[in-house]
BATORPA-502848 format. One record per residue: z, y, x of N, C-alpha, C, O in turn; residue in one letter. Coordinates in steps of 0.05 Angstrom, whole numbers, plus 5000, padded with zeros to 4 digits. Layout:
ZYXZYXZYXZYXA/...
***
This chain:
529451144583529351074611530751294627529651504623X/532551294642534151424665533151424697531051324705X/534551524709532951524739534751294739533451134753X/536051224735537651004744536450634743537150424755X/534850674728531950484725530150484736529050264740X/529250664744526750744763527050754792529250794803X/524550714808523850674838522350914845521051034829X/522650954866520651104887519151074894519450824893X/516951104903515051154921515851294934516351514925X/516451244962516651414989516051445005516551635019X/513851155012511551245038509351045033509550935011X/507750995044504650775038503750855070503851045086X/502950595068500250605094498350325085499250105076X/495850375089493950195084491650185103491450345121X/489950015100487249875116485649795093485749565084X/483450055079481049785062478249845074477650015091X/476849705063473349725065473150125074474250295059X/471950185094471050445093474150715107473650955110X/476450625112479050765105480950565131481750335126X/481550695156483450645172486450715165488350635178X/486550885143489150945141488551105105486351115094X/491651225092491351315075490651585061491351685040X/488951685084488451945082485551875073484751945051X/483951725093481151585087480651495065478651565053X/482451335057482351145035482351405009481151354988X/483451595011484051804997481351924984480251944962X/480852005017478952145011476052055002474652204989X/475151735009472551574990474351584962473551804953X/475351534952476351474935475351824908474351824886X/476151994923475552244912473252354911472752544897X/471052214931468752184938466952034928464652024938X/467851854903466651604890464651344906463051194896X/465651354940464251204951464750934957467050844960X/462250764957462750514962462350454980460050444988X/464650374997466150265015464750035022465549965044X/462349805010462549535022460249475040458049595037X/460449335055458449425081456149195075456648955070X/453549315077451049065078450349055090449849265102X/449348725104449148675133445248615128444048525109X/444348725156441848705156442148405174444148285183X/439148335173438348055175439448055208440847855214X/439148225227439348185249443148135259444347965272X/443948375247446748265250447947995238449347845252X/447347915212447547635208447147425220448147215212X/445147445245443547235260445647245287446547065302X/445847495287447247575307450447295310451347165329X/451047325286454347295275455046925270457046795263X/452146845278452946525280452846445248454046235242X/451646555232451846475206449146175203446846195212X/450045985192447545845189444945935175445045975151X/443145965184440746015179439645885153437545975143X/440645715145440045545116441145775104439545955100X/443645815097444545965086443446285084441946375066X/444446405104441846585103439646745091439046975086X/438646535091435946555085435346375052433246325040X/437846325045437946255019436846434990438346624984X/434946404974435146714960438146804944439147034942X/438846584937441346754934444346784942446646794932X/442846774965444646974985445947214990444347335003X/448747384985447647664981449647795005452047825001X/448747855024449547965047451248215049450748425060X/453348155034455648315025459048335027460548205013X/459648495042463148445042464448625053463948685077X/466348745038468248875043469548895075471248725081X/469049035089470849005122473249195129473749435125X/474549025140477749165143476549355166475149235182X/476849615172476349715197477749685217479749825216X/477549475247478949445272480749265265483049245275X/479549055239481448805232480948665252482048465243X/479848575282479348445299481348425315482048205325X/482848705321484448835331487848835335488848855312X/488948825346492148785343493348865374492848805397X/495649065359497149195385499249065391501449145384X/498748795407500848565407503048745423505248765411X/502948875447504848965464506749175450509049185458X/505849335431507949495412510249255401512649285401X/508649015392511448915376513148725396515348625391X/511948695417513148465438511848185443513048025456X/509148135430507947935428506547905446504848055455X/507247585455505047555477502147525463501247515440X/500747495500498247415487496547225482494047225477X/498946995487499146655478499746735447498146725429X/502146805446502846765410501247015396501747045372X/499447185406497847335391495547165374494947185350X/494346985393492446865392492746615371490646505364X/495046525361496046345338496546545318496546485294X/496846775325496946875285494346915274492146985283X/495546835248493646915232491647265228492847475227X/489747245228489047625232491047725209491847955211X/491947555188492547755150495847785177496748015184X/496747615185499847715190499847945212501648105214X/497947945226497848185245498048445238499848605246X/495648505216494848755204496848855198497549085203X/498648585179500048655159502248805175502649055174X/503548635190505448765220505649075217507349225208X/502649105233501449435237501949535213503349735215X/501449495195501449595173504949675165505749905163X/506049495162509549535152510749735170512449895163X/509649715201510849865209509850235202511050445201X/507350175201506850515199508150615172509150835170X/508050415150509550555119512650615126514250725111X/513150515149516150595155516150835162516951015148X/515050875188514351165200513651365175514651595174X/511851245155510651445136512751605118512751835110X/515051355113517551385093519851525111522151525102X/519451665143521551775156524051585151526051685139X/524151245161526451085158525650935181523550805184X/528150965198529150745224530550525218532950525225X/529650325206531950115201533850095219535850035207X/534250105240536850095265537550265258540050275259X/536250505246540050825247540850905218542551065208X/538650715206540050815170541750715162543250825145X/542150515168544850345155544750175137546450025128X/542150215131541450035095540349755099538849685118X/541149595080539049385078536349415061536049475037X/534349365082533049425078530349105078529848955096X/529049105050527348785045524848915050524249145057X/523448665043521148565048520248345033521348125033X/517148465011516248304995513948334996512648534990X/512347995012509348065013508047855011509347645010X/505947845010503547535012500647615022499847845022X/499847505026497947355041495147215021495247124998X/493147245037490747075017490146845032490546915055X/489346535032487846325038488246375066487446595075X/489246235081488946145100486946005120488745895132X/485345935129482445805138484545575152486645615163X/483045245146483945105174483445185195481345315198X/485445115223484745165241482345035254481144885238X/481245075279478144795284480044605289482444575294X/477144425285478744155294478544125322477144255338X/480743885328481043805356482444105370482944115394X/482844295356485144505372488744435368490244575381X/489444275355492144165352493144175378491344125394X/495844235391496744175420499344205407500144405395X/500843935413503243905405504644065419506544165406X/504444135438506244315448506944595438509044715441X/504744675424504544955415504544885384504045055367X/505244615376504744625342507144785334505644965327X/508844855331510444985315509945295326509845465307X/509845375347508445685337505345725322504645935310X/504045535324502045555309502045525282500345615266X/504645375278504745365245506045665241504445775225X/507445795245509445965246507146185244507146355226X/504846175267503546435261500946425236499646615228X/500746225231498646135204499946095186498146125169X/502546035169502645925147503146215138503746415152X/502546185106503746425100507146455092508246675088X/508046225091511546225090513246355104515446415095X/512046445137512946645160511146875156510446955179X/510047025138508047235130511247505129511847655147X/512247475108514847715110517647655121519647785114X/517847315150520447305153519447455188520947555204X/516447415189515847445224515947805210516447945230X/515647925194515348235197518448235191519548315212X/519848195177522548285188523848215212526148285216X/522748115225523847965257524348325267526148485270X/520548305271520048405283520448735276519648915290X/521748745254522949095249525249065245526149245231X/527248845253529748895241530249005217531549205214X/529148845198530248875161532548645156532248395155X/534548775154536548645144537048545108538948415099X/535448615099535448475067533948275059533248145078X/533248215042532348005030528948035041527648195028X/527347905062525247705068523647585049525547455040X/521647515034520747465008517547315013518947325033X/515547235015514447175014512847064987513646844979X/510647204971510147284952507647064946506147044965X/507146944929503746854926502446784903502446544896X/501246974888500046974860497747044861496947234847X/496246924876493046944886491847234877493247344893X/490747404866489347594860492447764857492947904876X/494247754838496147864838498647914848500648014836X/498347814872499947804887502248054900504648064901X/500548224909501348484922502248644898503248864902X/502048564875502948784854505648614841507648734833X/505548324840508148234834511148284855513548314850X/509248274885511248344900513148654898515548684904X/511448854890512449144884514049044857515949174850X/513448844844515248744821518048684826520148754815X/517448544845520048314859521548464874524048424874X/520348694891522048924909523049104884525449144889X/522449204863523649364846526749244835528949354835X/525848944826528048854820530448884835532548974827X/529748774862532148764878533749014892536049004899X/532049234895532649484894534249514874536449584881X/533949454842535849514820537949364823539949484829X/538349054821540148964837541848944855543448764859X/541349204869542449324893542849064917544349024935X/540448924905539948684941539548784959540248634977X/538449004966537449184986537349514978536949564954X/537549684993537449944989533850004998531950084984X/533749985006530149975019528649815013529649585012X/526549825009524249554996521449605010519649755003X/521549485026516849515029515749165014516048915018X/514749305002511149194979509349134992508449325005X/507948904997505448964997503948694997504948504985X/501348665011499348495018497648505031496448715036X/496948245041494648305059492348155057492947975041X/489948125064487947915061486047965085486048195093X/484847835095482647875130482447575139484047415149X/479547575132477847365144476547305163474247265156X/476747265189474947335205473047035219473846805223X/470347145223469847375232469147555195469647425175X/468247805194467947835176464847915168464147955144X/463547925186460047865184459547635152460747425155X/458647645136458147505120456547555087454847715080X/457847355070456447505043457847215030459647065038X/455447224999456346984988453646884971451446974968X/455146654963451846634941452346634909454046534894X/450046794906451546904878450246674852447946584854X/451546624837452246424816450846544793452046764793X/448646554767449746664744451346594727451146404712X/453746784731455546744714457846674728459746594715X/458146694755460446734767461946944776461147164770X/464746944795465347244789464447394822466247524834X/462447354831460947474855458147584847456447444837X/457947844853456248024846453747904848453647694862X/451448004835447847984855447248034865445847894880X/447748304869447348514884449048674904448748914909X/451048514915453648624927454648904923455549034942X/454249024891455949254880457349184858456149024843X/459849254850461049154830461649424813462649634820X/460649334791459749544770461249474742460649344722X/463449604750465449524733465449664708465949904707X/464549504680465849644656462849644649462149604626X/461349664667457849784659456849494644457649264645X/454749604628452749484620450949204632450148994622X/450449374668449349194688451549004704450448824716X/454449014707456448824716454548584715452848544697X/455048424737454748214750457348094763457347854769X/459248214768461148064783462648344809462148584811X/464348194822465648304846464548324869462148344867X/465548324895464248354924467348154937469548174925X/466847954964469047944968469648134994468048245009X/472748164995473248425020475948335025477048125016X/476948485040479448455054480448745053479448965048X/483448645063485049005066487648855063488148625056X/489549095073492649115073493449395062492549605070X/495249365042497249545037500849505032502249335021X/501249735047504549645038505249995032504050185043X/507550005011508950154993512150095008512749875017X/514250335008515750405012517950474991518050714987X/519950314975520850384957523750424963524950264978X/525450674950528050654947528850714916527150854905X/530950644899532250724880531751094876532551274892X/530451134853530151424846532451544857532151724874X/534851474848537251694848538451754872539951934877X/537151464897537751504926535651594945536051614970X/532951684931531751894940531952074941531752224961X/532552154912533352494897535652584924535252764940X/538052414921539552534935539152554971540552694985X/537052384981537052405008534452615006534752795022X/533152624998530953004992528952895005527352995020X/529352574996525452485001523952514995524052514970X/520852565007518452564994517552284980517252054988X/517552464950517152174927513752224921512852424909X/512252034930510252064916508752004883506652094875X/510451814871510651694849513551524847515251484864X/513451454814516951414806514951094791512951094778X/516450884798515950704791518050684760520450654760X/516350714735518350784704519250384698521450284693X/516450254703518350044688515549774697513249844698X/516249544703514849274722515249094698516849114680X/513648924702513648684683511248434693508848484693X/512148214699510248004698511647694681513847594677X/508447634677508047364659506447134672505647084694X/506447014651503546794658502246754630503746774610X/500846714628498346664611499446444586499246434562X/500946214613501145934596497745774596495745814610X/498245614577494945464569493545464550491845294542X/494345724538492645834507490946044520491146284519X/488345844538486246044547484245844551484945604553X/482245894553478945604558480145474578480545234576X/480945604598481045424628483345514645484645724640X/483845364663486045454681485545744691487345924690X/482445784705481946034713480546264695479346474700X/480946174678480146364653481846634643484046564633X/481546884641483547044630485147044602483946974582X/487147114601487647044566488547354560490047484573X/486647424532488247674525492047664507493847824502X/491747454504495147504493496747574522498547744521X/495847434550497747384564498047664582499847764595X/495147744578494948054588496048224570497448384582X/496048274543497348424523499448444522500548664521X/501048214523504448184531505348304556507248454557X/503748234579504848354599505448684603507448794614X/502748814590502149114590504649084567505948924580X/505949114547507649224526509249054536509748934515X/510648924556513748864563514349184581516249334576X/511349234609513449404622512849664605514949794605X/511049774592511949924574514750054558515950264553X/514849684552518349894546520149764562522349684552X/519549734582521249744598521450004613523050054631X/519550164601519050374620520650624603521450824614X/520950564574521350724557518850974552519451204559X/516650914543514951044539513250914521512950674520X/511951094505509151024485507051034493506351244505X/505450834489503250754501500851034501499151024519X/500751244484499751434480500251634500498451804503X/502451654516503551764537502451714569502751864588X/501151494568499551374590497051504585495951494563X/495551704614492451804619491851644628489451644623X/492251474641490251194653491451034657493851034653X/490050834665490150594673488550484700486150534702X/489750354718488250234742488149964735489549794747X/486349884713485149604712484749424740484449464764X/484949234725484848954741481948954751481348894774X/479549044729476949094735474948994757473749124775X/474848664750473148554759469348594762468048534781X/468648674743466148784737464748514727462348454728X/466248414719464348144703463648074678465548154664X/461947964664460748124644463847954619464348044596X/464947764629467147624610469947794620471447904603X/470347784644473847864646473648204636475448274622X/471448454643472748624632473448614601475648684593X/471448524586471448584555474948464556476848614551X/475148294561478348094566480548314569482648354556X/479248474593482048574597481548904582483349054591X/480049014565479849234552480849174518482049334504X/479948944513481348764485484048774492485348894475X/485648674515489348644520489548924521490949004503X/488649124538489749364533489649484504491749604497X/487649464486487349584471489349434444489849564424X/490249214448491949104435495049184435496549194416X/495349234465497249224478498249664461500049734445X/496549794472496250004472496950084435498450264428X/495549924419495749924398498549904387499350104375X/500449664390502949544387504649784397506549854383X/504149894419506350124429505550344419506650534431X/504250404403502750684397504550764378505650624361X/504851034381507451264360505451484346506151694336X/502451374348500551584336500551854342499752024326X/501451924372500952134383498952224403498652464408X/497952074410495952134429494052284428492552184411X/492852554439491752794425488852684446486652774440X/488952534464486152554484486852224488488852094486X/483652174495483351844514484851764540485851904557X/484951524537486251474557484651424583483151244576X/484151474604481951374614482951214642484851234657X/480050984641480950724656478450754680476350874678X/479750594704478350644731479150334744480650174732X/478050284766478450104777477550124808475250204812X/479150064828477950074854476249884867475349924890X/475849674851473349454856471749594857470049554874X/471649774845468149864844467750064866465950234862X/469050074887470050204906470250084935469250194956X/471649844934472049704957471649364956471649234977X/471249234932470649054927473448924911475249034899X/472848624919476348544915477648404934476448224946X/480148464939480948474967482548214964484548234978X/482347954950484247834940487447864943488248054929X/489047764955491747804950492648164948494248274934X/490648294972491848564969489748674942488248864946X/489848594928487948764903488948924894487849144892X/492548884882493548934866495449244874496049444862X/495749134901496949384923494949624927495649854934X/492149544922490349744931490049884901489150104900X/490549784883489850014856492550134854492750334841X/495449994870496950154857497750354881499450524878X/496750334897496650514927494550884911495551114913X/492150844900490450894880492251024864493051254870X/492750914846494850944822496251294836495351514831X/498551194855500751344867500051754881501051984880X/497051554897495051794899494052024876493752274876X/493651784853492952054833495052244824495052494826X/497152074811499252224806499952434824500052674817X/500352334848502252624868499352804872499553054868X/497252734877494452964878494553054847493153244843X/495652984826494352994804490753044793489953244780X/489952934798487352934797486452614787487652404794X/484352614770482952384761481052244783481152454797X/479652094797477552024812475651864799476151674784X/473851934805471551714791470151434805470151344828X/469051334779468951084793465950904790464950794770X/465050914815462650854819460150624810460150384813X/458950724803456350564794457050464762456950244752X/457950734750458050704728456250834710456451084710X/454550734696452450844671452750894646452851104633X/452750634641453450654615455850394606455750184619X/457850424583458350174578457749904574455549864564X/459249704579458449424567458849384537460849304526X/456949444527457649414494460249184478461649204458X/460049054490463048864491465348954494467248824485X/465649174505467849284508468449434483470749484477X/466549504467467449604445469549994444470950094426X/468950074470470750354463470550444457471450634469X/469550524436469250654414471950594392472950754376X/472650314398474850314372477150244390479050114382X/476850364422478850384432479850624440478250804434X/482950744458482951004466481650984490481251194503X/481250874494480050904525477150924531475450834516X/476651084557473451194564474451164603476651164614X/471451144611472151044635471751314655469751454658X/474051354666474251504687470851604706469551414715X/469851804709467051824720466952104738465352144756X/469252304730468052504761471752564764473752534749X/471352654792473452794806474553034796472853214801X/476753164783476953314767480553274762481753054763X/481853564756484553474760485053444727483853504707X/487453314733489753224706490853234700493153144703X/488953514672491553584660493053414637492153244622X/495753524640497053384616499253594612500253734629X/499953594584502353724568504753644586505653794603X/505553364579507953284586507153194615505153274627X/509452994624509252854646507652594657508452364659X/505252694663503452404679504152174684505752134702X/502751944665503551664665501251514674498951574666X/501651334689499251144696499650884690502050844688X/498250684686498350404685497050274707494850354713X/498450054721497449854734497249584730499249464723X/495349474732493649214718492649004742490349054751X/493848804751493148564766493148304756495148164755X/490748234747491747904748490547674764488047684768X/491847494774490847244789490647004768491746954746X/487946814791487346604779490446404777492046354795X/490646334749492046164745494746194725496546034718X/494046554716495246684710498046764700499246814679X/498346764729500647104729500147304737499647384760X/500247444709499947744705502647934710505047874706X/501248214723503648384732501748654718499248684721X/503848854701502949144701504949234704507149154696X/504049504720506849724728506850004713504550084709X/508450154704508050374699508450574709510850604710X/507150784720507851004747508851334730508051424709X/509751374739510751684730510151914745511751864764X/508852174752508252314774511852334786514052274778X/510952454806513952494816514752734811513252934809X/517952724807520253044791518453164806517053094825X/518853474785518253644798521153824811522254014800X/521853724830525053864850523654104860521254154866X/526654304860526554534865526454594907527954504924X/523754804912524254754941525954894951526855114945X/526554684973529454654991530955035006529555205016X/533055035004533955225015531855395034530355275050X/531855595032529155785046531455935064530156095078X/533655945068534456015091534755765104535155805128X/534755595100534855325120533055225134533155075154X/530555345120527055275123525855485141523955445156X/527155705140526855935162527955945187529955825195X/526356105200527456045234526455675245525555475235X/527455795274525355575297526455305287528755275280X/524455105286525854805285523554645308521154675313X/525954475318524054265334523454005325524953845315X/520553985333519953755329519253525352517653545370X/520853285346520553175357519052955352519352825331X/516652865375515452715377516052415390517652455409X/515652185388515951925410513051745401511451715383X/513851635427511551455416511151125438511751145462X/510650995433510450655456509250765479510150705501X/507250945479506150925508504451285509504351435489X/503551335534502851655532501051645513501251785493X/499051485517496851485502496351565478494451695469X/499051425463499251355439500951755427500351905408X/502951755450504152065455501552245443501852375423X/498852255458498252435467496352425431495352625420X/496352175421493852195394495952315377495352525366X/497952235373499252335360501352635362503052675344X/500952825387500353065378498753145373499053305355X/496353135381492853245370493253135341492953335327X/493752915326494052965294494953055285494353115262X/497753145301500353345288499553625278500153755258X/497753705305497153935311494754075295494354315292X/493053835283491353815270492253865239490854025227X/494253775226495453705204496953995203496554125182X/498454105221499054395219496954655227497654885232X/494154525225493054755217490854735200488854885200X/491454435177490254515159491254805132492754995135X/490154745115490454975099493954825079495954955074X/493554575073496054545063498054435080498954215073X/499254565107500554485125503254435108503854555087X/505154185125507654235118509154485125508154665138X/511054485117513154735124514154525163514154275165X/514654675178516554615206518554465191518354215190X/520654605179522954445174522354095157523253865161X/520954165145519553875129519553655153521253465153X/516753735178516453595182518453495202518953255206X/519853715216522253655233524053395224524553185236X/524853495200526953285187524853015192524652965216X/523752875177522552735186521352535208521452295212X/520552705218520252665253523652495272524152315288X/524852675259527852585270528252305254529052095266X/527852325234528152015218527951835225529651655221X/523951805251522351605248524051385274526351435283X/523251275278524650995299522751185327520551295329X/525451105346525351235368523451095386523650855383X/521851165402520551065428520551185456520551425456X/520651045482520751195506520051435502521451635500X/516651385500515251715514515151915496513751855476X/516352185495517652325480516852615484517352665508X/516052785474515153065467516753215445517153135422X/517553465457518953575430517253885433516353925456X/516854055416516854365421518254465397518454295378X/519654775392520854895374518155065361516355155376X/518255085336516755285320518055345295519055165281X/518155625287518155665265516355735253517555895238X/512955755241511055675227509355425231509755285251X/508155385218505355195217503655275237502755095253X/502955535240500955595261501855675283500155735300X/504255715291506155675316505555355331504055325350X/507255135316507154935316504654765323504654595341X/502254835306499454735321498454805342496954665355X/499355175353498755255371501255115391500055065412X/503555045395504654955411503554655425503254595448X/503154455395502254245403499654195416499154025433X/498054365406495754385427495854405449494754235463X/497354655464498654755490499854545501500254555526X/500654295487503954295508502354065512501353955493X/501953965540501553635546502853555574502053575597X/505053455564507353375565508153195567509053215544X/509052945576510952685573512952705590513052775613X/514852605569518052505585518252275578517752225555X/519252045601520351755583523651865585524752005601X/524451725563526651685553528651595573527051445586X/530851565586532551455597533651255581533451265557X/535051045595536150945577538450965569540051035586X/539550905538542351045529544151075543543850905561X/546251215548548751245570550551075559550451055534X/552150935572553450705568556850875553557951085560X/557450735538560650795527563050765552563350535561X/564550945561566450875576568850905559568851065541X/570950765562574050915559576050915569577250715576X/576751155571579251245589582351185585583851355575X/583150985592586851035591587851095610588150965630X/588951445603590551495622593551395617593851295595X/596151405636597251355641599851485622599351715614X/602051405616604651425602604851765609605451825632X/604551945593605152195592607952285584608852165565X/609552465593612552525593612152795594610352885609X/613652945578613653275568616253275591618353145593X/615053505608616953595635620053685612620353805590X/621453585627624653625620625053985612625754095591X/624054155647623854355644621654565641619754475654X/621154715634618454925626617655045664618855205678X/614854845667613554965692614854785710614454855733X/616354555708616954375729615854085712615954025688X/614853935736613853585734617253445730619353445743X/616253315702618753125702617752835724619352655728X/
***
């Protein structure tokens, strides 16, 4: 495998259960907390839920909540607040969302030059009520609900000039799309790629009723891999991923947080009990295509971010395909276990964005290098059998070491199955940047839609340069200059971290922007070299 095969990771931004952004999400995650919110009887009553239901015993008053999924900054993208009110909540978020992984990846689609795609999907749609039809407004209403306008309304609205994509493989969705963006990145369809998915139900007050033997928890915890597994939680969330071609990161001196080694998806076919049934051939094939596509031995992978439903049939399913899978690529080197985790047991399952949220997960461990553990785990499900596998399940926070270079696995599958696994690589270790270049004053410049927005975002700047692992000035300068321009605008010069926090603290400040100065051009008139030296011809 060459860099010339491989993808980037270059920026993320997300929304799950517990986590407004990907610092949050970071930090439960390292924290082994579960994220899914239980509603007492009063807020349920509160929330218009029928009372039959309710009050059903098995009922289990459980679900994953997007934080401020209610919410949408229609006036940042130009949306009224007629056509706000026809989208869907999943296309809103998602909006918010693409745009901050832009900002995150320091890329202005208007001044880079690149084509730049878009590959995403969407979960279930709700009918609209009835008797709200108004022919007049039917085609923006279709436009803001279907999911077919899910990644052509986010490139509208950021000016992405490449390939538009609209993704939908129910549970696996958000991970085939990072599939489909890799490809076309190699293809050179686009120089830029954002990944992702979204899912948000609202309102989101609710729960479900649990089944034995279906894949919704008893107890609204999902206890994946364990002994006690009952099932999942349902939840919502958005993530999107930022990808460019390894060798056109390397050379533009981007922050890579993970190297995408090698993608692969399948389908099952109908050699499984049921349509919605898992099949281990179809999961085993998928894990040992991107394998070597990745050019690596399965022994070379420390984990895996399972699909990890917590149900007492699909894990054994999907620990049998790895362990098959794992087996077939094995070069008999592997000196330690491999160890497997899952963020269900974390945030629930987010349907379409499931797959985006373990490999968002995934990307995190690698660049932290560190393992995270994973919650409400005891003991194994004897079914699983690990003992005659390499694998042991991920359980405390703790870094990762390894000899060689850090490999991860990613594992999504949807009902109906198409299966996607990815293989992650930590990112090069590159030599840091010129230290006379990094020295002395740099400015940073700030913008932002409105003061408001100005003023949160120096207090985080300011905040971020005086933690203990501040960027370098020049880091974040470059960057800053990258991001897409807005009116209200703040700059100060620093040359340290604690210059810089102390400036941004101090300085409160707004300038709006003027608008650009217009191009003139000048033709002067027929010029003639004087006949004589110091006289007008």
């Amino acid at each position: 495998m060459t860099q010339e095969n491989s993808v980037a990771v270059v920026g993320l931004s997300c929304r799950f259960p517990g986590a407004h952004n990907v610092e949050e999400y970071w930090r439960n995650l390292c924290a082994g907390i579960d994220s899914i919110t239980h509603f007492d009887r009063s807020t349920l009553d509160a929330s218009g839920l029928d009372t039959a239901l309710v009050t059903d015993p098995r009922f289990v008053p459980a679900r994953g909540v997007v934080p401020d999924g209610e919410l949408f900054d229609r006036e940042f993208f130009g949306i009224s607040a007629a056509e706000a009110a026809t989208m869907d909540p999943q296309h809103r978020v998602f909006l918010e969302c693409a745009a901050q992984a832009l900002d995150d990846a320091g890329i202005d689609p208007d001044r880079s030059g690149k084509w730049t795609g878009l590959f995403a999907g969407g979960d279930h749609t709700p009918a609209p009520p009835a008797g709200s039809v108004d022919t007049a407004t039917a085609t923006q209403r279709l436009i803001g609900r279907e999911k077919d306008f899910l990644a052509t309304r986010a490139a509208y609205k950021l000016d992405l000039r490449g390939p538009a994509i609209t993704v939908q493989t129910a549970c696996s969705t958000g991970l085939v799309a990072v599939h489909q963006a890799c490809q076309a990145l190699l293809g050179h369809e686009c120089d830029v790629a954002l990944a992702g998915a979204t899912a948000l139900h609202l309102p989101q007050v609710g729960g479900h009723l649990h089944q034995e033997g279906s894949i919704l928890s008893a107890d609204g915890r999902c206890r994946a891999f364990d002994a006690d597994a009952s099932g999942t939680v349902n939840s919502g969330g958005v993530g999107v991923v930022v990808l460019k071609r390894l060798t056109d990161a390397l050379e533009n001196g981007d922050r890579i947080l993970a190297v995408i080694r090698g993608s692969a998806v399948n389908n099952d076919g109908r050699e499984k009990v049921g349509y919605t049934a898992p099949s281990v051939a179809g999961q085993r094939d998928v894990i040992r295509m991107a394998l070597a596509r990745a050019g690596v031995s399965s022994d070379e992978i420390g984990y895996v971010e399972a699909h990890g439903t917590g149900t007492p049939v699909g894990d054994p399913v999907e620990v049998a395909a790895l362990t098959a899978a794992f087996a077939a690529e094995s070069e008999g080197s592997r000196t330690g276990p491999c160890l497997l985790g899952t963020v269900k047991a974390n945030i629930g399952h987010a349907g379409a964005a499931a797959g985006i949220a373990g490999l968002i997960k995934a990307a995190l461990m690698l660049h932290h290098r560190v393992f995270v553990p994973t919650p409400h785990f005891s003991r194994p499900n004897p079914a699983l059998d690990l003992d005659a596998s390499p694998f042991r399940i991920s359980t405390e926070h703790r870094p990762w070491e390894q000899a060689g270079p850090r490999l991860a696995g990613v594992s999504s599958f949807g009902i109906g199955g198409t299966n996607a696994h990815l293989v992650l690589e930590e990112p090069p270790r590159t030599e840091p940047g010129d230290l006379d270049e990094a020295e002395g004053a740099h400015a940073l410049c700030l913008s932002a839609a409105t003061p408001e927005a100005l003023h949160t975002m120096r207090t985080r700047l300011a905040d971020r340069f005086g933690a203990a692992d501040a960027p370098r000035p020049a880091d974040a300068a470059r960057t800053l200059a990258a991001r897409r321009r807005f009116p209200y605008r703040l700059s100060v010069v620093a040359g340290t971290a604690a210059e810089a926090a102390a400036l941004l603290r101090d300085t409160d400040r707004t300038t709006r922007a003027a608008q650009a100065p217009r191009v003139a051009f000048l033709f002067p008139g027929p010029f003639q070299v004087p006949a004589t030296p110091g006289t007008c011809a």
